[in-house]
N, C-alpha and C positions, 0 to 999 in steps of 0.2 A: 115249518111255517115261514114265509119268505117277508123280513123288517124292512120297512124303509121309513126313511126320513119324511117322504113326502107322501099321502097315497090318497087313491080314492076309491070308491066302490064303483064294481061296474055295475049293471041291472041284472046281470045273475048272480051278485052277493059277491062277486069275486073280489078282492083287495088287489090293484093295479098300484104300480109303484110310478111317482112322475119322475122325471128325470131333473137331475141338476148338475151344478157346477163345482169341478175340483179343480186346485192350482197347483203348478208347479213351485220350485224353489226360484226366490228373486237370483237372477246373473247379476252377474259384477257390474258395478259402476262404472258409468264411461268416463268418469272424467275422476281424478285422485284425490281435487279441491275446486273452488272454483263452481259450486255448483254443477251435476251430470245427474244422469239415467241410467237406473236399470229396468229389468223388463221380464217377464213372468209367464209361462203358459197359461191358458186354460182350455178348458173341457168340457161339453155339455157330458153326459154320466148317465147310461141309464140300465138299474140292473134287473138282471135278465133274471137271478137266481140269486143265493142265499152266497153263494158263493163265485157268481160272475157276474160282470159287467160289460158292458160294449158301448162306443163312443154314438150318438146321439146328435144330431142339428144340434148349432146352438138356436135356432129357433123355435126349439122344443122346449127349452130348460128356460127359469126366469126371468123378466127385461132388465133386471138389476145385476147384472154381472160381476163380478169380481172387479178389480182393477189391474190392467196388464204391465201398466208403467209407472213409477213413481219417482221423484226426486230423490238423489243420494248426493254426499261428501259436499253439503251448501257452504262449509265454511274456505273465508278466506286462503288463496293461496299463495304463501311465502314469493319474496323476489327470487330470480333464478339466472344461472349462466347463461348468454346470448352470444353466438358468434358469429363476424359475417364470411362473407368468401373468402377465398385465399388469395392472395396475388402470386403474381406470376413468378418463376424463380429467379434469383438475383442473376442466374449462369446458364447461357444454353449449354453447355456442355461441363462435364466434373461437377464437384459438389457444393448445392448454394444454397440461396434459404429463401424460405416464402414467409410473409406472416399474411396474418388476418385481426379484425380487432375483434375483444373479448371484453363486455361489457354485462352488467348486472342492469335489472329491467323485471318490474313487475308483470307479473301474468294474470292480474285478473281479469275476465271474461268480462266482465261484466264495464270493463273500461278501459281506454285506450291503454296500449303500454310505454309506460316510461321509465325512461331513463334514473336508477336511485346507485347511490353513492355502492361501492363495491366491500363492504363492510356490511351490508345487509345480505348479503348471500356469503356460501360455505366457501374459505379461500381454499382450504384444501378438495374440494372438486374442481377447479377453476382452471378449464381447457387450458392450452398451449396457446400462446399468442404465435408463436413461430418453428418452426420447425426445419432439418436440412432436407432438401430435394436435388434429384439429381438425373436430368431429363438424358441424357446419355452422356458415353463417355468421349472425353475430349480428345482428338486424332496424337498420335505422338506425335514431338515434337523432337526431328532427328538431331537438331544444335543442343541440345541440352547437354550438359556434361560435367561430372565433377572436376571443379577449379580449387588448387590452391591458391592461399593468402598469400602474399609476401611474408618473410622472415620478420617477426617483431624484433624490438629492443632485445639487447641483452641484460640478464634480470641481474646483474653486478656490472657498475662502472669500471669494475677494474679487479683482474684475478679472474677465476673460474666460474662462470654463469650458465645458463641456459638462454634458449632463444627457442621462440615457437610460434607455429601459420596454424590455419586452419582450414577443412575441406569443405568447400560451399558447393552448391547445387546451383549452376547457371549458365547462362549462352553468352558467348564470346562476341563484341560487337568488330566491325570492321578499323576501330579505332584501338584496338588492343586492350579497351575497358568490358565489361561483361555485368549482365544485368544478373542481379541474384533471384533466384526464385525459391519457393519452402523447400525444405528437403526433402520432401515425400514427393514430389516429381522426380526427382531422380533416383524412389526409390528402388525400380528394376535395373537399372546402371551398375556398373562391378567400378566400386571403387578401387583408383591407382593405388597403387605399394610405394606409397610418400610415405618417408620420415616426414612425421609432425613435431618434432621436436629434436635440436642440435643442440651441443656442447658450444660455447661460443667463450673467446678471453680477449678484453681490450688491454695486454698488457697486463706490466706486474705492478701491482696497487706499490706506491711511493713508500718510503722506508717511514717509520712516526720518528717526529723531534725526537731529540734524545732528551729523559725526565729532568729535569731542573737539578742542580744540587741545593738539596736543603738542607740543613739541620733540625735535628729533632729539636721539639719545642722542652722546655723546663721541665713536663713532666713523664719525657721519653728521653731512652740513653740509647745509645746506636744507632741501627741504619734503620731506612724503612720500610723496612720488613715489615713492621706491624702496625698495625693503626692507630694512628694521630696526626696530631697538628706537627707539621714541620715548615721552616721560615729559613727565606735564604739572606745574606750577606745583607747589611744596613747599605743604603744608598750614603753617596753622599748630602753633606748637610747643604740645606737652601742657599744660606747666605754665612758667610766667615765670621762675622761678629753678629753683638746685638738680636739675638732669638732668629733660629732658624726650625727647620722642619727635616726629620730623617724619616726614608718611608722603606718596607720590605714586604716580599712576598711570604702570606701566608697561608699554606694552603693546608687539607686532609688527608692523606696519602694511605695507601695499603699496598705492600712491595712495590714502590714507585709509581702508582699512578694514581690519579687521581679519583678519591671514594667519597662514601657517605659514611655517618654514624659514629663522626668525633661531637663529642662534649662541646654545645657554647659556648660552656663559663671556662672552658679548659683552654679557649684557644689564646697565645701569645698575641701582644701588643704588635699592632701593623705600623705604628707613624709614633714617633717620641720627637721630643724639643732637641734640639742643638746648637751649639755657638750662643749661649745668652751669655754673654762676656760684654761688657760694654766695649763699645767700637774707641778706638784711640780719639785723641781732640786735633779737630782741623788743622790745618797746616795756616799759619799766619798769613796773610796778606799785607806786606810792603804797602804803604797810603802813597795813592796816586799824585801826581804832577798838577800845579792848579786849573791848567790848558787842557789835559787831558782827560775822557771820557775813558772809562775802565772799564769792563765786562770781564767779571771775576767770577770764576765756580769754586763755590764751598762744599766740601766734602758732607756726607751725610749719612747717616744710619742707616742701614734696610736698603740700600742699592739705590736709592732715592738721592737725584740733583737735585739741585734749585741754581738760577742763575739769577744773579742780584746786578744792579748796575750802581755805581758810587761816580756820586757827579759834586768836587769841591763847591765850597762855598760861593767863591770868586765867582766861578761859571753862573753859579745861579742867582749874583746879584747883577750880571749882564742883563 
């Protein structure tokens, strides 16, 4: 006996089945946010048998149909990477670079897009603002050539040194100077077989002073061989009488030359007093003439004159 969802009888009692509507599955969204559409078959349906069907007018099946469209994905869509054209390459010819600017910009549909701070979209998707381009290659260039440097300094004033140039990539001008270019232009070039590098000697380095004679200090006996404080010969004293000053070299030694790693408290006296002997008493002055003006020098301690003048009575009651 043949079911149907919908029937009616006909006038010989028969049960007629009406026809209606089946849908397909909804398709994908057109749009991911931002509000889109998908969209749905349908079918008027009318069957034939218990077990078959055949597609039917839709003006046969009922005026309330299915729906074939409906809204999907209505929520907001995040801001997102924007980028505009490229510019042109920095180089007609060998390798340059073009940029374009890359800016974050909201995509909602439903409103103009603007411009929002670049912290609101993913930096790590965040295209290339620039890139190398390289519109063809640039004709040889026959001057090109490796040039040596001049000879540097040599790396000792004096004795056995070295000295060294180097090999640059560039074109020789008609003034004997040469402009440099990278090195990778001249990278199909067969570099010359230059020494980059000479022996060079200004001369034999000067003979050193010869060490000081010292004596070893108080708490060293011998030579100086070993380390410590050693002091040469006392100077003479400042002044002959009356306190003077004696001064000497005192220095650190290890086999004669000059080290580190003596003792402070260990080192000898540099400067001591000399000639405190009181100075002898002045030589008298003979009393001058009543007529005559005297300019007398008196002897003095510590290398120090004075010139005094003595002018008799007489004269000064003139």
């Amino acid at each position: 006996m043949l079911k149907c969802s919908n029937t009616r009888f006909a006038s010989e009692g028969q049960i007629i089945c009406l026809d209606s509507w089946t849908t397909g599955k909804w398709g994908v969204c057109s749009r991911t946010c931002g509000g889109g559409q998908q969209t749905r078959n349908i079918r008027c349906m009318r069957k034939v048998t218990y077990q078959r069907e055949e597609v039917a007018a839709h003006s046969l099946c009922p005026v309330m149909a299915p729906a074939q469209l409906q809204p999907c994905n209505t929520h907001t869509c995040p801001p997102e990477w924007s980028t505009g054209s490229w510019s042109q390459c920095s180089k007609t010819c060998g390798r340059g670079l073009k940029k374009r600017s890359v800016f974050c910009r909201s995509t909602d549909p439903g409103a103009r897009a603007v411009v929002v701070p670049d912290s609101m979209c993913k930096l790590h998707l965040k295209p290339k603002a620039q890139e190398t381009c390289v519109l063809s290659r640039c004709p040889k260039n026959e001057r090109l050539q490796w040039i040596t440097t001049t000879w540097g300094e040599c790396s000792a004033s004096c004795g056995a040194g070295v000295r060294r140039r180097e090999l640059h990539c560039g074109e020789k001008d008609s003034q004997g100077g040469y402009t440099e270019f990278p090195t990778r232009r001249c990278r199909n070039l067969r570099k010359p077989q230059a020494d980059l590098e000479q022996a060079c000697n200004n001369g034999p380095c000067p003979e050193p002073p010869p060490p000081l004679l010292l004596q070893p200090g108080p708490d060293r006996g011998g030579t100086s061989l070993t380390l410590g404080w050693y002091s040469s010969p006392w100077l003479q004293c400042t002044v002959s009488c009356g306190g003077g000053v004696q001064t000497r070299s005192v220095q650190c030694l290890r086999q004669g030359r000059p080290s580190v790693g003596c003792l402070p408290h260990q080192r000898p006296i540099s400067s001591r007093a000399c000639n405190t002997h009181f100075c002898p008493a002045p030589i008298p002055v003979p009393p001058p003439s009543p007529t005559l003006k005297v300019h007398a020098v008196l002897q003095c301690s510590h290398t120090e004159y004075k010139r005094a003048e003595l002018v008799p009575d007489e004269c000064q009651r003139e």
